[in-house]
BATORVEX-870758 format. One record per residue (C-alpha): residue number from 1; x, y, z. Coordinates in steps of 0.5 Angstrom, whole numbers, plus 500, padded with zeros to 3 digits. Each point is the difference from the previous one (the first is absolute). Example, Ala and Ser with C-alpha at 12.3 -4.5 7.8 and 13.67 -1.06 7.14 Angstrom:
BEGIN
<rec num="1" xx="525" yy="491" zz="516"/>
<rec num="2" xx="502" yy="507" zz="498"/>
This chain:
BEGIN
<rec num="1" xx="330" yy="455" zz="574"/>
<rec num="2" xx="494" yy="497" zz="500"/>
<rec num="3" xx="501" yy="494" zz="495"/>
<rec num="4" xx="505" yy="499" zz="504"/>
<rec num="5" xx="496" yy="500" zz="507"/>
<rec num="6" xx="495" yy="495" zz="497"/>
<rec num="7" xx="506" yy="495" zz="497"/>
<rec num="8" xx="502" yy="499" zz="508"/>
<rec num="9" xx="493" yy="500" zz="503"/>
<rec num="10" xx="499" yy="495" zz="495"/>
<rec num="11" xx="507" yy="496" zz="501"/>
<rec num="12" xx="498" yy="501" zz="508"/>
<rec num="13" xx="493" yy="496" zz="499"/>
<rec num="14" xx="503" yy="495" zz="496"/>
<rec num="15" xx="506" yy="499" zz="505"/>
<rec num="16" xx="494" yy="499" zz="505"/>
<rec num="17" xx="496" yy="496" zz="497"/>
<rec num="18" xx="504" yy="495" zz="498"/>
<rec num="19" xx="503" yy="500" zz="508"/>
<rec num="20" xx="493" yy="498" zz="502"/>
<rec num="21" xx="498" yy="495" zz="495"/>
<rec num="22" xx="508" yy="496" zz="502"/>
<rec num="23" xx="497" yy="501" zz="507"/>
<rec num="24" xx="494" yy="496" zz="499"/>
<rec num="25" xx="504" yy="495" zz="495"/>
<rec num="26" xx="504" yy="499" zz="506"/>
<rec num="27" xx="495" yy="500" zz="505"/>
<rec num="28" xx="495" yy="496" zz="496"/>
<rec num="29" xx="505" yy="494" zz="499"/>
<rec num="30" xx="502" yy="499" zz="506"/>
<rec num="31" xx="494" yy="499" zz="504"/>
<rec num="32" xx="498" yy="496" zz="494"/>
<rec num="33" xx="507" yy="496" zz="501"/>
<rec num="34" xx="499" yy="500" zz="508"/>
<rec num="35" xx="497" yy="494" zz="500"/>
<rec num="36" xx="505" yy="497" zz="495"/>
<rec num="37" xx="506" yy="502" zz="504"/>
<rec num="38" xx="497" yy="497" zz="507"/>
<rec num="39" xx="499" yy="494" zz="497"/>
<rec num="40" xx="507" yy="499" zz="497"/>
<rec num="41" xx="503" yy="503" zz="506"/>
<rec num="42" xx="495" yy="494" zz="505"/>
<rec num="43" xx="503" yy="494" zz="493"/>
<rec num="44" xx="507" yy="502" zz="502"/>
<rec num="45" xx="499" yy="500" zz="507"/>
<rec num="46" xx="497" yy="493" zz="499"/>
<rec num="47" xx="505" yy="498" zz="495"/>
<rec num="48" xx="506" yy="501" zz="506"/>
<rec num="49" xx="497" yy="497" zz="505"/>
<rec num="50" xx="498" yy="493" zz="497"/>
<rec num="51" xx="508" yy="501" zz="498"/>
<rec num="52" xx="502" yy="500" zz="506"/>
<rec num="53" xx="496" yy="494" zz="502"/>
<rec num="54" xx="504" yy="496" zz="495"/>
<rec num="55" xx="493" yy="501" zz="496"/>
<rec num="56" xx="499" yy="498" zz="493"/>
<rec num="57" xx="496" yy="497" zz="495"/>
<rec num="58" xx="500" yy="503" zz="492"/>
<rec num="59" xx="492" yy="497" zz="499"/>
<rec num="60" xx="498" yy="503" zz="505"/>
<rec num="61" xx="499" yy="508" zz="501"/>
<rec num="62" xx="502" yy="504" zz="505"/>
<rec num="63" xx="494" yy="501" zz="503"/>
<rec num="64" xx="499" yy="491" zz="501"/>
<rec num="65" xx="505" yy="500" zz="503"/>
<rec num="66" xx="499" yy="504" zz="505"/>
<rec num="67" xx="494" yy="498" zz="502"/>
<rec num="68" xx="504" yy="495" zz="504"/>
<rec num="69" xx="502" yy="507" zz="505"/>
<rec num="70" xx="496" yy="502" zz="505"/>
<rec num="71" xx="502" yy="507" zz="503"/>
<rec num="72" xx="500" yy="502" zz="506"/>
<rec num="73" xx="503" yy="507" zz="504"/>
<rec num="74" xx="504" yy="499" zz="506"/>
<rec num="75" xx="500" yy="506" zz="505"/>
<rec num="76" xx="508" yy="500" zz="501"/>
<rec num="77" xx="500" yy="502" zz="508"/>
<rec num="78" xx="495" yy="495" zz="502"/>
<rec num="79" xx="502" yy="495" zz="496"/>
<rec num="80" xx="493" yy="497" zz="498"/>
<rec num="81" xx="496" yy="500" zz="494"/>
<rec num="82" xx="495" yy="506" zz="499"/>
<rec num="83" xx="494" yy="502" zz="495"/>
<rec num="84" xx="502" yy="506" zz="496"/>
<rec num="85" xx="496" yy="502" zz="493"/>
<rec num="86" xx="501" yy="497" zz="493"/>
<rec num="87" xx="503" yy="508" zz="499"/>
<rec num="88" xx="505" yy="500" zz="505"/>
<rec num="89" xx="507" yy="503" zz="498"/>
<rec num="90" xx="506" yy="499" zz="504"/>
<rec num="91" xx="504" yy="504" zz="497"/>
<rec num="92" xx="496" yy="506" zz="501"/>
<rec num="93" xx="498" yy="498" zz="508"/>
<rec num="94" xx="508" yy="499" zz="500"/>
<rec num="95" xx="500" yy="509" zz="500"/>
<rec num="96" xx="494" yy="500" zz="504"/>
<rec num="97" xx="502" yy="502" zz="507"/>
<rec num="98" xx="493" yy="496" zz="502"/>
<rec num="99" xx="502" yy="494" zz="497"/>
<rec num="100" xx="507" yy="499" zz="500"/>
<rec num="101" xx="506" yy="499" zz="504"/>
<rec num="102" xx="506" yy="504" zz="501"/>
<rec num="103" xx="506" yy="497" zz="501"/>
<rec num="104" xx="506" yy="502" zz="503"/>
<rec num="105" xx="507" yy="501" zz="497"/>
<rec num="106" xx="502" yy="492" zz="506"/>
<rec num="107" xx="495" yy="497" zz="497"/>
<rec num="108" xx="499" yy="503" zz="492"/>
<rec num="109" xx="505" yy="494" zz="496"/>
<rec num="110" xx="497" yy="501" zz="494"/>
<rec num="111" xx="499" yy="508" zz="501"/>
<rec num="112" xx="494" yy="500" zz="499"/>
<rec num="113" xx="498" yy="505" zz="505"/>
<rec num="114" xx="493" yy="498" zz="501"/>
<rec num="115" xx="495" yy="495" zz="497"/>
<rec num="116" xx="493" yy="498" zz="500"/>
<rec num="117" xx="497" yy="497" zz="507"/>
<rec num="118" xx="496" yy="495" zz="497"/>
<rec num="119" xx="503" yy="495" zz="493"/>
<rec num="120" xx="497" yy="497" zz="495"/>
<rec num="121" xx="502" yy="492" zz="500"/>
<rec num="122" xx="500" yy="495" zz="495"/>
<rec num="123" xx="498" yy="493" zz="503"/>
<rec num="124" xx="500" yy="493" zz="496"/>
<rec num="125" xx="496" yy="496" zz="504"/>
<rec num="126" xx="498" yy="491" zz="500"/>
<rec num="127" xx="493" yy="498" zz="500"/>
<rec num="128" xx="501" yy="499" zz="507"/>
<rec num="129" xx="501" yy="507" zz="500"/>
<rec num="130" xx="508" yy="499" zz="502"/>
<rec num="131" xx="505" yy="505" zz="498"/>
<rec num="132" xx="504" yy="498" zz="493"/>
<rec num="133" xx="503" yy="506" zz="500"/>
<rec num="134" xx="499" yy="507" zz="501"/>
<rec num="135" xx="503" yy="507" zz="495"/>
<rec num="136" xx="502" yy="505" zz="504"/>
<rec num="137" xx="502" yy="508" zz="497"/>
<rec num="138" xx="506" yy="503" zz="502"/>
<rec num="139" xx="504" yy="506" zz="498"/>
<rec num="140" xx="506" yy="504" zz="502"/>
<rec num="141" xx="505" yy="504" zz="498"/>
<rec num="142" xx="505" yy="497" zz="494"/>
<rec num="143" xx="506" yy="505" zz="497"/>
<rec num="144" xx="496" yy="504" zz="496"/>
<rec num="145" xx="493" yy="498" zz="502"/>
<rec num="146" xx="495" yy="498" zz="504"/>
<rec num="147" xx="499" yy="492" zz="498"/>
<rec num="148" xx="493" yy="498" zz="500"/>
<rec num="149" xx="498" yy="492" zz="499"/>
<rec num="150" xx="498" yy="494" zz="504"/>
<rec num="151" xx="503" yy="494" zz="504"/>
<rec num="152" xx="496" yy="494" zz="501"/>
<rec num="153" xx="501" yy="494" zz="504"/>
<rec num="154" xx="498" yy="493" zz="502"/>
<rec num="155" xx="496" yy="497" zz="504"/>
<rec num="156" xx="504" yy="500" zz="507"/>
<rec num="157" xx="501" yy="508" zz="498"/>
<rec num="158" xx="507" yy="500" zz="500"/>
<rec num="159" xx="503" yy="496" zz="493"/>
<rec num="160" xx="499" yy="504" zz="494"/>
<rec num="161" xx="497" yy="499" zz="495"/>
<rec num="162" xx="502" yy="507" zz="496"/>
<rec num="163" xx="502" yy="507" zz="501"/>
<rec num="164" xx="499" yy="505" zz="493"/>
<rec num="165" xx="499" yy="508" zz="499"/>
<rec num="166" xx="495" yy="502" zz="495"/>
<rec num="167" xx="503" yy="507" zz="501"/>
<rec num="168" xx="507" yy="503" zz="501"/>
<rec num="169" xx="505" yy="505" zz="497"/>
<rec num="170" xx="506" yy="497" zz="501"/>
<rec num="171" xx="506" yy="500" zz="495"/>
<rec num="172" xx="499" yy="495" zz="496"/>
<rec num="173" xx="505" yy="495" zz="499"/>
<rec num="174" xx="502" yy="502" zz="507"/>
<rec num="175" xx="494" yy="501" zz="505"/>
<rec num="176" xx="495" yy="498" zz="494"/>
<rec num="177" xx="503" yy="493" zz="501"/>
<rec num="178" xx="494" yy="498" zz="506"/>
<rec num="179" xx="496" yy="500" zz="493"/>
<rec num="180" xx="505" yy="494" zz="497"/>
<rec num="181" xx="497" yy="493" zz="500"/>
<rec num="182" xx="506" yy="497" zz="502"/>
<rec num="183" xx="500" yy="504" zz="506"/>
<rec num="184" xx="493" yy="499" zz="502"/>
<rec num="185" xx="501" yy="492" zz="499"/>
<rec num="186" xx="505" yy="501" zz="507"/>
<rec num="187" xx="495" yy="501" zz="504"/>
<rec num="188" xx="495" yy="494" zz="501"/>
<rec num="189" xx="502" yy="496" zz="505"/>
<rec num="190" xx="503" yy="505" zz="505"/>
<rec num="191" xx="498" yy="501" zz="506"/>
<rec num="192" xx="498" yy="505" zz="503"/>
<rec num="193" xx="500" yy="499" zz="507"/>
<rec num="194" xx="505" yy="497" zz="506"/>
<rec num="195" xx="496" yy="497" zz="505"/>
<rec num="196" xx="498" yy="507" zz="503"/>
<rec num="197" xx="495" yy="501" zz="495"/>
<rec num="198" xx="500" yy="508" zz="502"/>
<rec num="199" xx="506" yy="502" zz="498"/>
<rec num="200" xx="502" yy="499" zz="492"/>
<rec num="201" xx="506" yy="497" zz="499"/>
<rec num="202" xx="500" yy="499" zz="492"/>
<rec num="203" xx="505" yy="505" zz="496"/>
<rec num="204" xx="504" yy="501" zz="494"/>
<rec num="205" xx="508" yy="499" zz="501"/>
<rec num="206" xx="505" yy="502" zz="495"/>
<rec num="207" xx="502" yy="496" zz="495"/>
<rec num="208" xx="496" yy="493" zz="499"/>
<rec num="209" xx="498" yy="494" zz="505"/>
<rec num="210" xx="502" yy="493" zz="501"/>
<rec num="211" xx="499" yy="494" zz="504"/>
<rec num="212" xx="506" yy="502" zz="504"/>
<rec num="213" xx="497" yy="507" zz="502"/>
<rec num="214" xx="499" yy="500" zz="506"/>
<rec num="215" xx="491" yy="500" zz="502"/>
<rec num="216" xx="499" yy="500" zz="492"/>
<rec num="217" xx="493" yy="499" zz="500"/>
<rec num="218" xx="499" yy="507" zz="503"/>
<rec num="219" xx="505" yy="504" zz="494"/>
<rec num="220" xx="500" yy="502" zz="493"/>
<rec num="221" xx="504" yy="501" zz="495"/>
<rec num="222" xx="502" yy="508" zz="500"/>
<rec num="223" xx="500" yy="505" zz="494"/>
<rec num="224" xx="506" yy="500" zz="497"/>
<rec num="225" xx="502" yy="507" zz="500"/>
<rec num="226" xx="494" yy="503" zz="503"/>
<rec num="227" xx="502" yy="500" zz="508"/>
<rec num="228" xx="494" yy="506" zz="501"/>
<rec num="229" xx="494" yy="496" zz="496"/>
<rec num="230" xx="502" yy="493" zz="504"/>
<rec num="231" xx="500" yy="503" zz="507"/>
<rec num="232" xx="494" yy="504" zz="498"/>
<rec num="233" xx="496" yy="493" zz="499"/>
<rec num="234" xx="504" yy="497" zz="507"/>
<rec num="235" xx="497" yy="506" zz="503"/>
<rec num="236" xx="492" yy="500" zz="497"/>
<rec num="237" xx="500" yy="493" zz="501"/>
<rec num="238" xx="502" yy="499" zz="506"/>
<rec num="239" xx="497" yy="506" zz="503"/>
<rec num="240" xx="493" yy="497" zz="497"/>
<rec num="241" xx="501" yy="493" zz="502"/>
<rec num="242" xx="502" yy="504" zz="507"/>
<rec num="243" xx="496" yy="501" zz="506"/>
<rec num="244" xx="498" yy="508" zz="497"/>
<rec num="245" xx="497" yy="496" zz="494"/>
<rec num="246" xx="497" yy="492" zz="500"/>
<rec num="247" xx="503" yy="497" zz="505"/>
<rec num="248" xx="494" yy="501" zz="506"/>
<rec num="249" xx="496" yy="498" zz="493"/>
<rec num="250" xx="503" yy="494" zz="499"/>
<rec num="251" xx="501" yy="497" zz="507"/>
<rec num="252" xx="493" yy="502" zz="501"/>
<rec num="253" xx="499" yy="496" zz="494"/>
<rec num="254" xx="504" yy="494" zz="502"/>
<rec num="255" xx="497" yy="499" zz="506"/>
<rec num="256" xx="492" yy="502" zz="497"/>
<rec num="257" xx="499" yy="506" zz="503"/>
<rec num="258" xx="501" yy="506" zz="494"/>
């Protein structure tokens, strides 16, 4: 009875010590790889945006590159640039109640909820320091997902430059098809306001655009069999485009007032 008892404790203490040395392990591994994720996380982030801006250049890294972008934050209810510390983070401001802003269910497109009060933006400026374009975050509910990426526009804040999602969930082949090329090459060009530079008019319709279509410059061609995905791209872009999201921003912008 006793060898028995003695082979338990035995296989008890083994247990025990071989859980606390595969916790240190893990423990040990990811704060040493902490700073390695952070700045991949931050590359990725980098890589998206100078996407989105039509930005590219093999003999150069991505951090050359985006060099040329200065990054600002914008308080979305005043519609004016404010300073925030180099470690602000939107998304956990998003689901501060200090931070953020609820929407209501009238005003929420993209079925969000709520969203930081204060955005980052991304700016190409001129050497006379005009507006070359300016990448703009925006997110909101896909099929399956929420869909994550960037919308970059022109000079004059209204022609598109690009619109890509670095992160999303939605079937591929169907709603994964806002990663396609093809479908991200539609986008350039179009417009995304009418002569009210408040109220966004630019969409994806069923099936595809033509010269015959009726205001052309503000639509883009559809996913084919994925309606849900495609009205879930309308809805967060135009809810960000809208006057809940940029457009005090970009008006004020405009006239030299952000």
């Amino acid at each position: 009875m006793s060898a028995n008892n003695d082979t338990i404790r035995k296989t008890i203490l083994v247990t025990v010590l071989l859980c606390v040395v595969c916790s240190v392990v893990v423990s040990a591994a990811a704060v040493i790889l902490k700073p390695m994720q952070v700045a991949n996380k931050e590359l990725d982030r980098k890589s998206n945006i100078l996407a989105a801006a039509g930005i590219s250049d093999p003999s150069k890294s991505v951090d050359e590159l985006f060099k040329q972008i200065t990054t600002r934050y914008v308080d979305l209810e005043t519609g004016r640039f404010v300073e925030m510390p180099a470690t602000y983070d939107e998304a956990k401001a998003a689901k501060d109640p200090q931070q953020n802003i609820r929407l209501d269910r009238s005003e929420d497109k993209a079925g969000i909820k709520t969203i930081a009060r204060v955005q980052p933006v991304y700016l190409i400026e001129g050497s006379d320091g005009s507006v070359e374009k300016v990448i703009l975050p925006v997110h909101g509910k896909g099929l399956w997902s929420t869909l994550y990426g960037f919308l970059a526009l022109e000079g004059d804040l209204n022609t598109v430059v690009g619109l890509g999602f670095y992160s999303h969930a939605e079937t591929p082949g169907l709603g994964g098809e806002v990663d396609n090329p093809s479908w991200k090459a539609l986008w350039p060009g179009k417009e995304v306001y009418g002569e009210d530079k408040t109220d966004p008019k630019i969409q994806l319709i069923k099936g595809s655009v033509d010269a015959s279509t009726a205001d052309a410059e503000h639509k883009v061609d559809g996913l084919s069999g994925a309606t849900l995905t495609a009205n879930g791209v309308t809805n967060l872009v135009q809810f960000w485009m809208g006057e809940n999201g940029y457009a005090p921003f970009l008006n004020n912008l405009r006239a030299g007032e952000a």
